[in-house]
C-alpha positions as CSV (number, residue, x, y, z in Angstrom):
1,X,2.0,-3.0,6.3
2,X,-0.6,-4.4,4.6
3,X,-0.4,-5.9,1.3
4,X,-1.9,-5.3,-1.6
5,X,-4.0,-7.9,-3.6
6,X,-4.0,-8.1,-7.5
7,X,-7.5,-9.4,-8.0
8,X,-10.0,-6.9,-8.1
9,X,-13.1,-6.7,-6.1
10,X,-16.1,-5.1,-4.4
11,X,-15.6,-3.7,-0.7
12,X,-19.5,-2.7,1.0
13,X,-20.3,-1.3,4.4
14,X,-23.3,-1.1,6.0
15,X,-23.8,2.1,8.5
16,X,-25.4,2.0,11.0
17,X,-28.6,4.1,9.7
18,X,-28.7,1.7,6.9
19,X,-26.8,3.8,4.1
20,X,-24.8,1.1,2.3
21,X,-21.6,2.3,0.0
22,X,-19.8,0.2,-2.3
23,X,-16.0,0.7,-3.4
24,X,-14.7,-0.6,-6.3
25,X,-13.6,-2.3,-8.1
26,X,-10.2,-2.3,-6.0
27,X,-7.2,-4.4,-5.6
28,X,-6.3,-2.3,-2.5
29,X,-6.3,-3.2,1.0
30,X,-9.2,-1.3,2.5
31,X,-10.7,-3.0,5.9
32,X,-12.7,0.1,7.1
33,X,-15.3,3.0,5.8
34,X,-15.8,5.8,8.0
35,X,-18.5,9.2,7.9
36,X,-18.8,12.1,9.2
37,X,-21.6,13.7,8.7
38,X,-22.2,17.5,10.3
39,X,-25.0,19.4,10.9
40,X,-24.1,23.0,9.6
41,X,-25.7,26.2,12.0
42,X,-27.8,27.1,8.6
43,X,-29.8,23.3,9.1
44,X,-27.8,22.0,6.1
45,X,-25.3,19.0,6.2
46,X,-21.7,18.3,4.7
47,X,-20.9,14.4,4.5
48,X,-17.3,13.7,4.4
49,X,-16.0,9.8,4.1
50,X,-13.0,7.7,3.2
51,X,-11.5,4.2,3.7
52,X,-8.6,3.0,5.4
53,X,-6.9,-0.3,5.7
54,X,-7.1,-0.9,8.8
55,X,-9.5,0.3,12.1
56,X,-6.9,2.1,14.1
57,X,-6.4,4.3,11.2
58,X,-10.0,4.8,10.6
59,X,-10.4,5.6,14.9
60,X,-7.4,8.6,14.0
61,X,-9.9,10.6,12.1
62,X,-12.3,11.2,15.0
63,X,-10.0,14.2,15.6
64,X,-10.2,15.6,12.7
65,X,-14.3,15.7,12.9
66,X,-13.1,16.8,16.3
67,X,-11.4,19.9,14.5
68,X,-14.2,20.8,12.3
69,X,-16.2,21.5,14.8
70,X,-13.9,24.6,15.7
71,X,-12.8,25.0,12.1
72,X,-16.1,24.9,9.8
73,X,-18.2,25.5,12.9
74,X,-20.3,22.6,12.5
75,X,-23.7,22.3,15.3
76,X,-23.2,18.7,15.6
77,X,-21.5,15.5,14.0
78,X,-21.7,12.2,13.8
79,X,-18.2,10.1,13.6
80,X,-18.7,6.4,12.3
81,X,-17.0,3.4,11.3
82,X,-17.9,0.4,9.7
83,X,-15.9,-2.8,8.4
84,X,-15.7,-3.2,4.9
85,X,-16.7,-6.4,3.7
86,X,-16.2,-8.1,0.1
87,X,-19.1,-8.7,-1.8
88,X,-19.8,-10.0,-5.1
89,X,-19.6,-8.3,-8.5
């Protein structure tokens, strides 16, 4: 398990279509950002994200974007990852 850090701090990811997100501050653990972002039958999109602490846990959630596609009945989706990195304040 990872541990936690007491110092605060800024996590950023960079996606691959350029969208940057920034998390903090935070003392927690997280290594990864992932998106899903889903193309609704009506031309609309729903964006759903988190962070996770480490990659394997991030790679679990494809099947839950795997699931909305039969639950929300999405026309397409995009699943992505990217590695959280610490940037300044």
């Amino acid at each position: 398990m990872a541990r936690r850090s007491s110092r605060k701090r800024y996590l950023t990811a960079t996606m691959p279509d350029g969208y940057v997100k920034t998390i903090g501050p935070t003392a927690d653990s997280f290594t990864h950002y992932w998106r899903i972002v889903a193309e609704l039958e009506n031309g609309k999109t729903e964006v759903f994200w988190g962070h996770t602490r480490s990659l394997a846990e991030a790679r679990k959630l494809r099947t839950a974007a795997e699931d909305g596609v039969r639950m929300r009945g999405w026309k397409d989706y995009r699943f992505e990852i990217a590695e959280l990195t610490e940037t300044p304040a």
